[in-house]
C-alpha positions as CSV (number, residue, x, y, z in Angstrom):
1,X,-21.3,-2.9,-10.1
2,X,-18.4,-1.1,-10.5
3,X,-14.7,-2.7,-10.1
4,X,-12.7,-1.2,-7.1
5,X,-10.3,1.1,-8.2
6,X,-7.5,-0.4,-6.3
7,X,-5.3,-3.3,-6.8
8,X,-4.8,-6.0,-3.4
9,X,-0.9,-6.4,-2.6
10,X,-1.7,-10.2,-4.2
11,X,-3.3,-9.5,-7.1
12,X,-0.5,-8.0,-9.9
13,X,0.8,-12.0,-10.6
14,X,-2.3,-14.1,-9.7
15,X,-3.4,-14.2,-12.9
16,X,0.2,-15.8,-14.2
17,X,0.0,-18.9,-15.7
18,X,2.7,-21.4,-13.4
19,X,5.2,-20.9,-16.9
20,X,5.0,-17.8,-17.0
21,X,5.7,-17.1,-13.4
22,X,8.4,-19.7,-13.5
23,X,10.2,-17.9,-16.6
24,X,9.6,-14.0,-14.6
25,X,11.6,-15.6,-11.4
26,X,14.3,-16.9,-13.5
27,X,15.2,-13.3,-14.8
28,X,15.6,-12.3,-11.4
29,X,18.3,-12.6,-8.2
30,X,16.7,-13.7,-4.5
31,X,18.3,-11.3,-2.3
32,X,18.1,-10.6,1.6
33,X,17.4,-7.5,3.3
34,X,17.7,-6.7,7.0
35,X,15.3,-4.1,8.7
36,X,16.2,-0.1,8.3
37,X,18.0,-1.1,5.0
38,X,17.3,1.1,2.3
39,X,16.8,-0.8,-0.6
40,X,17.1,1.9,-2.8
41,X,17.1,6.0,-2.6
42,X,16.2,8.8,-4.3
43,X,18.4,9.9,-6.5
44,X,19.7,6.7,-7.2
45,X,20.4,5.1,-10.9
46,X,16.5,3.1,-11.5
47,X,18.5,-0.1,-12.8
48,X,16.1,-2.8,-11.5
49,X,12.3,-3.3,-10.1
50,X,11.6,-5.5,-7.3
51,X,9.1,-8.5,-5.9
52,X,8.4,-8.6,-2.4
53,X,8.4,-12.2,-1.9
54,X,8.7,-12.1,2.8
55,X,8.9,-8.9,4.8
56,X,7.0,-5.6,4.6
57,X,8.7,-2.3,3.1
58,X,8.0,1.5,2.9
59,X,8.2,4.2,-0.1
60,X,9.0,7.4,1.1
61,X,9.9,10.8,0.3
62,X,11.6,13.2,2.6
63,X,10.4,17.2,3.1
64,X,13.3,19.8,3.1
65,X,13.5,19.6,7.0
66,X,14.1,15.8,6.5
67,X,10.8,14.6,7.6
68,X,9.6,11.0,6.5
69,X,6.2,11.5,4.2
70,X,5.3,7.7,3.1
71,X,3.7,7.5,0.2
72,X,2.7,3.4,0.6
73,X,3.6,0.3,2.2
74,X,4.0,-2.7,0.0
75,X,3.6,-6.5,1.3
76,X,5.0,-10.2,-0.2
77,X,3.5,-10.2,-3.9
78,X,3.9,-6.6,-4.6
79,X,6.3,-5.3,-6.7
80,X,7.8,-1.9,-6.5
81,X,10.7,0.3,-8.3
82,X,8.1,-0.1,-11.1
83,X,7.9,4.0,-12.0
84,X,11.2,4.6,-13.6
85,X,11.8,1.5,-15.6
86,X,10.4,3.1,-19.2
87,X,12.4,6.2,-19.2
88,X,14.9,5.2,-17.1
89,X,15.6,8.3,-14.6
90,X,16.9,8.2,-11.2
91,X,14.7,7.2,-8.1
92,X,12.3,9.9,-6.8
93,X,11.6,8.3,-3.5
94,X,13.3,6.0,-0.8
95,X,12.5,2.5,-0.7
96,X,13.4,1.2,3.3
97,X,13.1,-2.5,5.0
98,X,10.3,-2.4,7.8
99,X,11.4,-6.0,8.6
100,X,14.0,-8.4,7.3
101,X,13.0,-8.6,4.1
102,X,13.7,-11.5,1.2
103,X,13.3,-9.4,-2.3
104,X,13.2,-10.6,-6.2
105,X,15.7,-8.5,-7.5
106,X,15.0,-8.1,-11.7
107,X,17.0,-5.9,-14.1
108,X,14.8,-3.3,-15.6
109,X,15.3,-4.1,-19.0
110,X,15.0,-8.0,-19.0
111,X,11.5,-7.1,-17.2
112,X,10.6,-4.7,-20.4
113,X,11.5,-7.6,-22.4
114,X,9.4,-9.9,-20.7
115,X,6.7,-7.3,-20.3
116,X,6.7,-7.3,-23.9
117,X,5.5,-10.8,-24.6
118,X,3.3,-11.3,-21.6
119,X,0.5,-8.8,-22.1
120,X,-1.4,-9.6,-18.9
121,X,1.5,-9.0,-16.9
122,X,1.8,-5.5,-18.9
123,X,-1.8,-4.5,-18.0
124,X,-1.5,-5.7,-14.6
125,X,1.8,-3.2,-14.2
126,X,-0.6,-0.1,-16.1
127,X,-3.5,-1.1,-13.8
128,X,-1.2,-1.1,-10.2
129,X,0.9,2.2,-11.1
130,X,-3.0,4.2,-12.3
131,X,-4.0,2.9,-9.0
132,X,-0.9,3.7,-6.9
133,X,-1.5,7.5,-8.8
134,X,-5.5,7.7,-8.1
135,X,-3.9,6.4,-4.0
136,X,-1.3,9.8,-4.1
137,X,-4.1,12.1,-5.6
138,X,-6.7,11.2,-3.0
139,X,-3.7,11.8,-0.3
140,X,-3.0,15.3,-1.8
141,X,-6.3,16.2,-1.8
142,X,-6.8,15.3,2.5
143,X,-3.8,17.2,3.0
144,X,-5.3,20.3,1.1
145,X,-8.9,20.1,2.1
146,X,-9.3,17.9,5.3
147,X,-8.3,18.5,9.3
148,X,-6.6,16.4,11.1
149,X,-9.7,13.9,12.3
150,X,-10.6,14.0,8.6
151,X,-7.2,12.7,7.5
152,X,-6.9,10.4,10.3
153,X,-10.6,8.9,9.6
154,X,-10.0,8.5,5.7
155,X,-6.8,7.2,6.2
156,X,-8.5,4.2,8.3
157,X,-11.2,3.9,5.8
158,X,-9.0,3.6,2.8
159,X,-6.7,0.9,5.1
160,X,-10.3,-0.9,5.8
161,X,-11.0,-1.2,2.5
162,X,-7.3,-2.6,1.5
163,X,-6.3,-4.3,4.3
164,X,-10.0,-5.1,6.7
165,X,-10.8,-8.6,6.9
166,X,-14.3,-9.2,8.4
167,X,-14.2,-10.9,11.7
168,X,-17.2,-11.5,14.3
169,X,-19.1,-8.1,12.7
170,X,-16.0,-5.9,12.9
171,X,-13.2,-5.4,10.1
172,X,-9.8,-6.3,11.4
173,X,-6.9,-4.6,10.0
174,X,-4.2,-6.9,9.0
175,X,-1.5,-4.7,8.6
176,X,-0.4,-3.4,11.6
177,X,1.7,0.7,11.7
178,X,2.8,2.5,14.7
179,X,1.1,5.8,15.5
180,X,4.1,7.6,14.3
181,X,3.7,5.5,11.0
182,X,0.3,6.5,10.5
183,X,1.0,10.4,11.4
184,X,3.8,10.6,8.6
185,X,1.3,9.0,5.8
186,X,-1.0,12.0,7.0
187,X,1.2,15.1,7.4
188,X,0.7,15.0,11.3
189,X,2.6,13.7,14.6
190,X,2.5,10.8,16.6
191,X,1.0,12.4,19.4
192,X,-2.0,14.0,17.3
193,X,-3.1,11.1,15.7
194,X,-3.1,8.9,19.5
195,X,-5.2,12.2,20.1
196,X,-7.8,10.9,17.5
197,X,-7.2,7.6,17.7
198,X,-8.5,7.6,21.8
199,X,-11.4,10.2,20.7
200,X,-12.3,7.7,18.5
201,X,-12.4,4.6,20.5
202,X,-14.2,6.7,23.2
203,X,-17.1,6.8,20.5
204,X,-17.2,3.4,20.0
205,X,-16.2,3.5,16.1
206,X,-12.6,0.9,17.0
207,X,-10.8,-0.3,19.2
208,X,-7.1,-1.3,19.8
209,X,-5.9,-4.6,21.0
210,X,-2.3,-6.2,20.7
211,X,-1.5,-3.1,18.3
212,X,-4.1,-4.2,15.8
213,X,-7.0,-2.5,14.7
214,X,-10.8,-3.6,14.9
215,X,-13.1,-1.2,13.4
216,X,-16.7,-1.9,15.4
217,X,-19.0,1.1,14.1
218,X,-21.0,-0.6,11.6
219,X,-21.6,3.2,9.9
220,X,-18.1,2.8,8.6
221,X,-19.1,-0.6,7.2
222,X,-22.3,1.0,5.5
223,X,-20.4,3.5,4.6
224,X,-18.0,1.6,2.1
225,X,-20.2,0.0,0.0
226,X,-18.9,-3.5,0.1
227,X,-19.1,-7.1,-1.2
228,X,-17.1,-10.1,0.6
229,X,-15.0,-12.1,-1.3
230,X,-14.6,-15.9,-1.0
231,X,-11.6,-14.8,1.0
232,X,-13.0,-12.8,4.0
233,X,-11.2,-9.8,2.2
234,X,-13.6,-6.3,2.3
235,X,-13.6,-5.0,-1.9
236,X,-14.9,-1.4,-1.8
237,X,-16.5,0.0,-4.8
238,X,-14.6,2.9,-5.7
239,X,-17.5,5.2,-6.7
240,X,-19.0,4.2,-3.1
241,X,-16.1,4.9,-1.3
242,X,-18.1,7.6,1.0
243,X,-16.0,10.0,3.2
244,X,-16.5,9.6,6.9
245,X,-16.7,13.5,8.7
């Protein structure tokens, strides 16, 4: 069976040894951020990368007309500001605070350094930033080719398949985005993806409760071929991961 293409928002330092982890903290600053704070934007000097250690944060870019367009959402483990640290040129996108926020603030080069004498850490960084590209092709490629329901449904599946914990023969989805949130990862608004969202809870395929979504048709389920880890979590093969129409 094939590995999942994607990387889970624990998985770039699980494999650190409790040295090596120890030695990667002590390069680094603890800092506080409160919610709407940019952390960084675009255009700015790409002098340090970041661990999410508490909060949630977006990476966004902005259209001419000022638009948000998020790109992803990162969660405590992640680590971000990763895409400018080789050559060193200014930020392309905004980083932003969904909530307060407690970051691991590293200068760029001390984490080359280190990157340099911990080789698992190194692939780990290759393997998050190929899958974080594969992520922003497939998004490209909805805008181009899809409608709106399209878009919408594939944007569910891929959030199944990262973030669905199975629970009682539905997947829960443990991260939990406003409609508006979801419309500006798609290209849409906030009223046309509500649209969907009630078409599709009239067919039975989710429903909504306490702003969290449960995904109850089990065709989506068949649909991403899946195997369940020790830890509930739903891993999608990435050469299954069928398009719902």
């Amino acid at each position: 069976m094939d590995e999942p293409w994607f990387v889970r928002p624990y998985e770039l330092l699980t494999d650190l040894d409790q040295s090596s982890k120890s030695k990667l903290f002590k390069l680094g600053s603890e800092i506080v951020v409160k919610k709407d704070e940019l952390i960084f934007h675009a255009g700015s000097v790409s002098d340090n990368v970041y661990i999410l250690l508490d909060g949630r944060i977006k990476i966004y870019e902005l259209t001419p007309e000022g638009k948000e367009v998020i790109l992803w959402f990162c969660f405590p483990g992640e680590m971000f500001g990763l895409a400018e640290i080789v050559r060193g040129a200014k930020r392309s996108v905004h980083a932003q605070a969904c909530t307060q926020v407690t970051l691991l603030k590293i200068k760029h080069q001390n984490f080359l350094k280190f990157l340099q004498h911990n080789s698992k850490v190194s692939f780990n960084v290759l393997q998050l930033l190929a899958c974080r590209l594969r992520e922003l092709g497939d998004m490209m490629a909805n805008l181009v080719a899809d409608d709106v329901r399209s878009r919408v449904v594939k944007l569910l599946t891929r959030l199944c398949a990262r973030y669905g914990m199975i629970e009682n023969n539905e997947i829960r989805l443990t991260i939990t985005l406003t409609h508006q949130e979801m419309a500006d990862m798609i290209g849409t608004t906030r009223q046309t993806v509500t649209t969907v969202l009630n078409s599709l809870k009239r067919e039975s395929v989710l429903r909504i409760s306490n702003k969290t979504i449960f995904i109850n048709n089990h065709e989506w389920v068949d649909n991403i071929t899946t195997v369940k880890a020790d830890n509930g979590f739903v891993d999608p093969v990435a050469s299954q991961l069928k398009i719902i129409n």
